[in-house]
N, C-alpha and C positions, 0 to 999 in steps of 0.2 A: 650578432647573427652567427657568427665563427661559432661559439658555447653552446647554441643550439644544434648546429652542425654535429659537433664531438661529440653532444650527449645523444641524437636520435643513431651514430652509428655505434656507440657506444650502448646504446638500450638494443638497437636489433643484435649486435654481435652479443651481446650477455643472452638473449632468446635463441638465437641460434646455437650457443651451447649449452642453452639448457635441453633444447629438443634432441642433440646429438649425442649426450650422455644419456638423455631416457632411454633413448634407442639401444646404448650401446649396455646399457645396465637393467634391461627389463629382465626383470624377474629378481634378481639381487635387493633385497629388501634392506639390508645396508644403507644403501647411496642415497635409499629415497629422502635423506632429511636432506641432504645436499642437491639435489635436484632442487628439492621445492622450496631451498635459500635463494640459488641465482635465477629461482622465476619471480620470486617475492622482490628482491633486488632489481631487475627488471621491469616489474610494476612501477615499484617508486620511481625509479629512472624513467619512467614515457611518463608519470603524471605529473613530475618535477620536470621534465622538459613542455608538457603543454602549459603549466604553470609559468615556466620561464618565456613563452613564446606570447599567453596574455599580458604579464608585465612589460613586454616589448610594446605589447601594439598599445596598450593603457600609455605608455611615456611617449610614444607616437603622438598617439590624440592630446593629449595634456599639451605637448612643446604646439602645437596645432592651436591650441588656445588659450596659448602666452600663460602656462599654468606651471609653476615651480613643483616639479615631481616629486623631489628627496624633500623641501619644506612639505609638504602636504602629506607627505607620507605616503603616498599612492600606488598602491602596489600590495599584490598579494598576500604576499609572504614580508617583511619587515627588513629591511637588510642591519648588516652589523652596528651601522654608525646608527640605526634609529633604535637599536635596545641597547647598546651599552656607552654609545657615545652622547654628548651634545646635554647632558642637562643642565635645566636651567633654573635659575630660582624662583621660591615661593613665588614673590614679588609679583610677577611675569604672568599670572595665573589667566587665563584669561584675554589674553592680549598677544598679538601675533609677533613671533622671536624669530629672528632669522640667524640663525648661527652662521660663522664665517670657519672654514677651517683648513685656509691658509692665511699667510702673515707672520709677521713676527714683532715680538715688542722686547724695543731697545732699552734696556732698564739705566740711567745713568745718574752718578751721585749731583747731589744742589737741587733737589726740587722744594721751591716754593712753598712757606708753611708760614702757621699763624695767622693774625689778624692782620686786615687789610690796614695798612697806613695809609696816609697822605703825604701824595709826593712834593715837599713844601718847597725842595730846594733848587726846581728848575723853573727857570726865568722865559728859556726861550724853546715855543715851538714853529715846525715848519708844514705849511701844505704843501703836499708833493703831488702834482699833476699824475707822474709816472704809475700812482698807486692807483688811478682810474684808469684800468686799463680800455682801451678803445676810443680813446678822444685824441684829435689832435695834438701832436707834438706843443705844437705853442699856441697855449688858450689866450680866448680875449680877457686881457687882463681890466678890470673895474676898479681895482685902484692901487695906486704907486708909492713908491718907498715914502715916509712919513706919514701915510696918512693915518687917522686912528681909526680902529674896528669896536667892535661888540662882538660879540659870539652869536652865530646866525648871520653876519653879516657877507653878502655875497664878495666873492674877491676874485672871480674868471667867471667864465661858463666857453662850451664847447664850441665854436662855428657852427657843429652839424647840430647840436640841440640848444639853439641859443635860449629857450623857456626854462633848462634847466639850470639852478644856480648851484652853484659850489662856492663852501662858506664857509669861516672861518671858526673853528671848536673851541677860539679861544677871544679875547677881549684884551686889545694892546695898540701899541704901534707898526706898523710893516717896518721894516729893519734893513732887509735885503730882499732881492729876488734873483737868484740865482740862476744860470742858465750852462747847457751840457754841450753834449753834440749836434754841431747843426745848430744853435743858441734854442735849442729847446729849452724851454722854462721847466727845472727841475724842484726847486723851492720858492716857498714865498714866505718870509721868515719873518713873527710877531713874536716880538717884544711883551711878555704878555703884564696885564696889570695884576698887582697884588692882590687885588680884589675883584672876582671877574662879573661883568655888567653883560647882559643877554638883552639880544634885538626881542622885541614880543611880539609874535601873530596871530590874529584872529583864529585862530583852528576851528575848524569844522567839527559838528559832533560826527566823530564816525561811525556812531551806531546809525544813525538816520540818515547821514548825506549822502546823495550819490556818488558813484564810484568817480564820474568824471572831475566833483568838486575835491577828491580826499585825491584825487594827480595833482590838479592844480596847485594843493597849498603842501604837495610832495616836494614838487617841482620848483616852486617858490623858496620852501624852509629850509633843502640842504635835508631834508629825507629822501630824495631820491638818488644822492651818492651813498644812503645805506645799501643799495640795492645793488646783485650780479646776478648775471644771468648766462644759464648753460644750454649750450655751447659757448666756448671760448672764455669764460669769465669777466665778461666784460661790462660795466654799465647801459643796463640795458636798452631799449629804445620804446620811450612812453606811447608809440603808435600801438605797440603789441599786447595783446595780451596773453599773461602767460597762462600753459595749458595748467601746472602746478606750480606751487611753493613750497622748498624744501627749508628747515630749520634743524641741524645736527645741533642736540644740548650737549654733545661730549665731545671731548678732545682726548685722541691716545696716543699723540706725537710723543717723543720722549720729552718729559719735565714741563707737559701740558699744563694750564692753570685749570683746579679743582670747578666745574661750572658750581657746583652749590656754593661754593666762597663767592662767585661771582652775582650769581640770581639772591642769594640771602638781604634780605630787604628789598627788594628791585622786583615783587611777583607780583602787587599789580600793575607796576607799566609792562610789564614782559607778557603778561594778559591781554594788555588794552593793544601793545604790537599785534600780541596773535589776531586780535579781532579787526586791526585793518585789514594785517595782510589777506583777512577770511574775504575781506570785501574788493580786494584786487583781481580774484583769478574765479573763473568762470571753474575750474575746478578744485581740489582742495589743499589743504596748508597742513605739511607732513612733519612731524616730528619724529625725531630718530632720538630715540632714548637708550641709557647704556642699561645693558644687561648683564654686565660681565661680572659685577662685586654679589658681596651676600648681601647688602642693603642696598633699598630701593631709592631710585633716585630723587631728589626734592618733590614736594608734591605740588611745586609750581610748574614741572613739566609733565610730573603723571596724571594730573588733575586738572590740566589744560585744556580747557574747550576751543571750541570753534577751530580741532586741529585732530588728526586721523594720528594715532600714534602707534610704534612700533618699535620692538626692542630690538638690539643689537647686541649678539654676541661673539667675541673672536681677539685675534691680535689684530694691532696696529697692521693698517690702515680702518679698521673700523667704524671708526670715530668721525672718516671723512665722510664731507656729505655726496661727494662724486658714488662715493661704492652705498651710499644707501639707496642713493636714488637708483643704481643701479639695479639693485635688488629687489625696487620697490615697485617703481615704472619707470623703464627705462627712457631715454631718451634718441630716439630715431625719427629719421626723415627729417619734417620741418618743424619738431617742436621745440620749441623754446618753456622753461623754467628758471626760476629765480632762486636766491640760495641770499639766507641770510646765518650767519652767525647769533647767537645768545644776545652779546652786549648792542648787534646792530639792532635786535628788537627790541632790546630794552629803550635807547634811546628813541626808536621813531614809535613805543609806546607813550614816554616822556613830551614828547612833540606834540601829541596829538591830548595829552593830557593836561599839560601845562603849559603851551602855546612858544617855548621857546626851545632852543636845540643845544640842548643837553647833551654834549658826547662826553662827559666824564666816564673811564673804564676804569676797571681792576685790570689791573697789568702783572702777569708773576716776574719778577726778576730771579732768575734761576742760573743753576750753573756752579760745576765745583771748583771754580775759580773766583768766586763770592764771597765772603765771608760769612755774611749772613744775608741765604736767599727769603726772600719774603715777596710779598704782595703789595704791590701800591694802588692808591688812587689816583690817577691823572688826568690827561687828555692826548689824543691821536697826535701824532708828531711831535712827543715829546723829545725834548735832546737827549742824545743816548749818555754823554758824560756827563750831563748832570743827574740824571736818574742814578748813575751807579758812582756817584761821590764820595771817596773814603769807605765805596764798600769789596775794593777788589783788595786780592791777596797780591798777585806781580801786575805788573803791565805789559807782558807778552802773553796776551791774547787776546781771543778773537770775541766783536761784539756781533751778533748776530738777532735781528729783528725777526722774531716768529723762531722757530723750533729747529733744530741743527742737523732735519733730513731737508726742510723747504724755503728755511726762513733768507733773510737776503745779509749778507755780510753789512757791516758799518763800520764808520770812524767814530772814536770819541765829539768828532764833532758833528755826525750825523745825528737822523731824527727818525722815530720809532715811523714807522708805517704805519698808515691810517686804519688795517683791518687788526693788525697783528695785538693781542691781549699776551706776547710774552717777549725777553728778550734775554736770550740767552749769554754766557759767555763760557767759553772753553778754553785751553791751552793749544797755542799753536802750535803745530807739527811740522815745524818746517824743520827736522833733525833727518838724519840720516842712519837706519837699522841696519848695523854691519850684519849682512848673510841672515835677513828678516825672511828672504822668503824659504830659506833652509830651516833655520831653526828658530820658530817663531815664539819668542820669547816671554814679551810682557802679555798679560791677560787685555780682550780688548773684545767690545761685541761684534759677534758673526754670528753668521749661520753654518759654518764649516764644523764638522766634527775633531776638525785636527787641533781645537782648543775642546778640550771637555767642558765646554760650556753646557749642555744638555743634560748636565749630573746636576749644576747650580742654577736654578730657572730663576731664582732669586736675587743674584748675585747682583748689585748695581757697580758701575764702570767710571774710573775716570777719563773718558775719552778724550783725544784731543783731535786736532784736523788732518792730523797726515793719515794719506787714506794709502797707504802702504803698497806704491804700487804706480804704472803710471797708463797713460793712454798705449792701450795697443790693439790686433789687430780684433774686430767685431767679432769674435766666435759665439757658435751653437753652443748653449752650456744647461740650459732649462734652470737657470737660476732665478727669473725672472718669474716662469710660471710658480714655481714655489710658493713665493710671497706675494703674488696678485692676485687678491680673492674676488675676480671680475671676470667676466667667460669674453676677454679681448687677448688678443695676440699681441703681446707688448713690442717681443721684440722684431715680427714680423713687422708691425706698424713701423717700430724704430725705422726699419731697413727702408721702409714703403718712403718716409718722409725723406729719409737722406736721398733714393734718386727721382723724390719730386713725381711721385704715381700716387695723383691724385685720388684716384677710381678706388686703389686700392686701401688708400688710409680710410677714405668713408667707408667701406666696405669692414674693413677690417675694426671699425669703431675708434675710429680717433676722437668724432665727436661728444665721447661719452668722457673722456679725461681732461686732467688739465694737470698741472704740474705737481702737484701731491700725489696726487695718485702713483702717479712712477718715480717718487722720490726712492721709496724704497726700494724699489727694484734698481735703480743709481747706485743707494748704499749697496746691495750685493754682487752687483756687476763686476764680474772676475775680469772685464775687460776695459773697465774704467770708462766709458762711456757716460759724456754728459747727455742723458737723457731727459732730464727738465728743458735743455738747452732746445735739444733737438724736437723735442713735442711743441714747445712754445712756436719753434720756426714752422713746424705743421700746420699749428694752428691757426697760425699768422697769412699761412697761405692760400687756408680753406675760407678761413674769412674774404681774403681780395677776391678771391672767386666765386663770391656770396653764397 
């Protein structure tokens, strides 16, 4: 409204000296081409301001009915970024792209290549309660150290959803069961056999059965801890049904695993997933495709039915399925949506295809502290030191389950997370950079200009963990909006959560995030603020207050 202001006092003042030189120059046949430049300029000026005052009330009406302005293009006149920014490829023709244009993408060396192996030399994996988020600290456990399993076979279930089972990805002995703070049950650790044996169940056809029969044998087979659900990320609650189902096929964390390495042979059970999930939600099953390379992504995702699909283009965070849904339809008031991963539909198409529960994954093992990163085949809770056997270079560093903005730190003798398809390893930074923040020495990814990182957009990093710097005090710095390509106040929310202002985290869209999503905004934080920390506590406590 200001720019409109400027230019309507700025068109009458150019008129008013046009009229004052005519005046003061009648008869001087001279002046008259200049006279009749600053009326002509004047012109443009009031029609380029009623043109700017219709594109106002046009983005009025639009935001009026939940309509993306700058995607649709909506507006008179074209602005910069829709003629010379944002294209997109061939590929894409046809099909709606949402460009992202903040973010940033962490380049780093060890990423995962070549052919998928078999991971042959790990014996032992674990179920971790703590990886379903929202179930009781200590589940009812169904059976005790010694006994022997199948894969599919149930080994807890929740108190509050005792129908759901939780069950084991693999075929052994229980070995241990492990318990934390509070004797919360943290692992339940299977010995697994050389040869693995699968419980078998009747599956339903899911093209024909009703919705309530294809719960049931969810509920029963250990397919419904494939399932989250946003708000909060939690395993969801089978009374609800969700308004949508979101499916991100791409991952843009740093040293992400390639999805087409993953889906390659797996497209029709990753079909037969999309066709239940079609039959769960009274609305529809979104897939978030990448749009960022020259070539188009598998044609098991672009040529996916029974699913609305959409490209994505931009930096990291991208890839997250929080910022598509964002984008896409967002999440307010009381809706609830579910969020699966690639590998999680592969299997609960495998479920429904072949009556048993199938969680074998392609897992990248990445990282320039590797020798050689590659790809395995496994299963959820695999041991992290037998995965990476005789393949590290030192043993001072760090193992990290899932990607080195979000994923969860481990020991050699921890067990991969049940969602996580990567696991990193870096160099620890536990050193000390004499006068680092004077004269910052080694190469290392930011967003700061004071490394010319912005000449080398290509450049990959050997990073390690020391994040150069320590907690201090919460400063205004807008480094957060930067790289947050989501219309939420990160770090307003930050501030909301820490003094527990309820009204104003909903307000301000807390329940649109979860902890990737502000991971990066963590990495740029000039004030070192654990923000994954501090959102989970938010989250934690919009949840108690239903």
């Amino acid at each position: 409204m200001k720019s409109i202001l400027n230019k309507a006092v700025l068109t009458l003042g150019t008129l008013f000296m046009a009229f004052e030189l005519s005046a003061q120059t009648e008869g001087a046949s001279g002046s008259n081409i200049f006279i009749y430049t600053l009326v002509g300029i004047a012109v443009i000026l009031f029609f380029g301001m009623l043109i700017n005052v219709a594109d106002n009330l046009i983005g009025i009406e639009a935001k009026q009915n939940n309509i993306d302005v700058e995607e649709g293009g909506l507006a008179l006149i074209p602005g910069f970024k829709h003629l010379f920014g944002g294209k997109v490829a061939d590929y894409t023709a046809n099909a709606p792209v949402t460009i992202l244009r903040r973010g940033h993408d962490i380049l780093l060396e060890g990423e995962a290549s070549g052919a998928v192996k078999v991971a042959s030399g790990v014996t032992r994996y674990a179920v971790q309660p703590p990886n379903f988020r929202g179930l009781q600290p200590i589940p009812k456990m169904t059976v005790e150290v010694g006994a022997s399993v199948k894969a599919g076979d149930q080994i807890f279930f929740d108190k509050q959803m005792p129908d759901v089972a939780f069950v084991t990805p693999v075929s052994g002995e229980v070995i241990e069961l492990n318990r934390g703070a509070k004797r919360a049950i943290t692992e339940i650790v299977i010995l697994a056999d050389k040869k693995q044996e699968y419980r078998t169940f009747n599956q339903p056809d899911y093209k024909t059965a009703d919705r309530e029969t294809i719960l049931n044998f969810m509920k029963e087979s250990g397919g419904w801890s494939l399932l989250r659900q946003r708000p909060y990320n939690t395993i969801p609650n089978p009374e609800v049904t969700p308004r949508d189902i979101f499916v991100s096929t791409f991952d843009s964390a740093p040293l992400a695993p390639d999805s087409a390495v993953i889906v390659a042979g797996q497209e029709a059970a990753f079909q037969a997933g999309i066709d239940v999930l079609a039959r769960l939600t009274d609305g529809q099953v979104h897939l978030g495709l990448d749009g960022r390379g020259e070539t188009a992504p598998p044609a098991a995702f672009t040529e996916a039915s029974n699913a609305s699909k959409r490209y994505f283009k931009g930096k990291h965070p991208v890839g997250n399925v929080g910022v598509q849904i964002h984008h896409t339809a967002p999440v307010g008031g009381n809706d609830v949506v579910w969020v699966l991963g690639v590998q999680e539909v592969i299997t609960l198409g495998k479920l429904f295809q072949e009556g048993r529960f199938d969680a074998s994954r392609v897992v990248a093992l990445a990282g320039a502290e590797l020798q050689i990163p590659h790809y395995v085949r496994t299963y959820p809770g695999a041991n992290v030191g037998e995965l990476l056997k005789g393949n590290l270079k030192q043993d001072h560093v760090r193992y990290i389950s899932g990607d080195v903005l979000s994923g969860e730190q481990k020991t050699p003798n921890g067990y991969l997370n049940f969602y996580d398809d990567q696991l990193t390893v870096i160099k620890e930074g536990d050193y000390y950079e004499m006068f680092g923040w004077l004269l910052p020495l080694s190469p290392r990814p930011t967003i700061s200009n004071t490394f010319p990182n912005f000449l080398f957009p290509k450049v990959k990093f050997e990073a390690d963990t020391n994040t150069h710097g320590e907690k201090r005090a919460f400063v205004v710095t807008n480094a957060y909006e930067q790289v947050m390509p989501m219309d939420v106040y990160p770090q307003q929310i930050m501030k909301s959560i820490l003094v527990n202002d309820i009204e104003r985290m909903e307000g301000l869209g807390i329940l649109e995030l979860v902890e990737e999503d502000v991971a990066l905004c963590e990495f740029v934080c000039v004030s070192k603020q654990p923000l994954q920390q501090i959102l989970r506590q938010g989250l934690e406590t919009m949840r108690e207050q239903g």
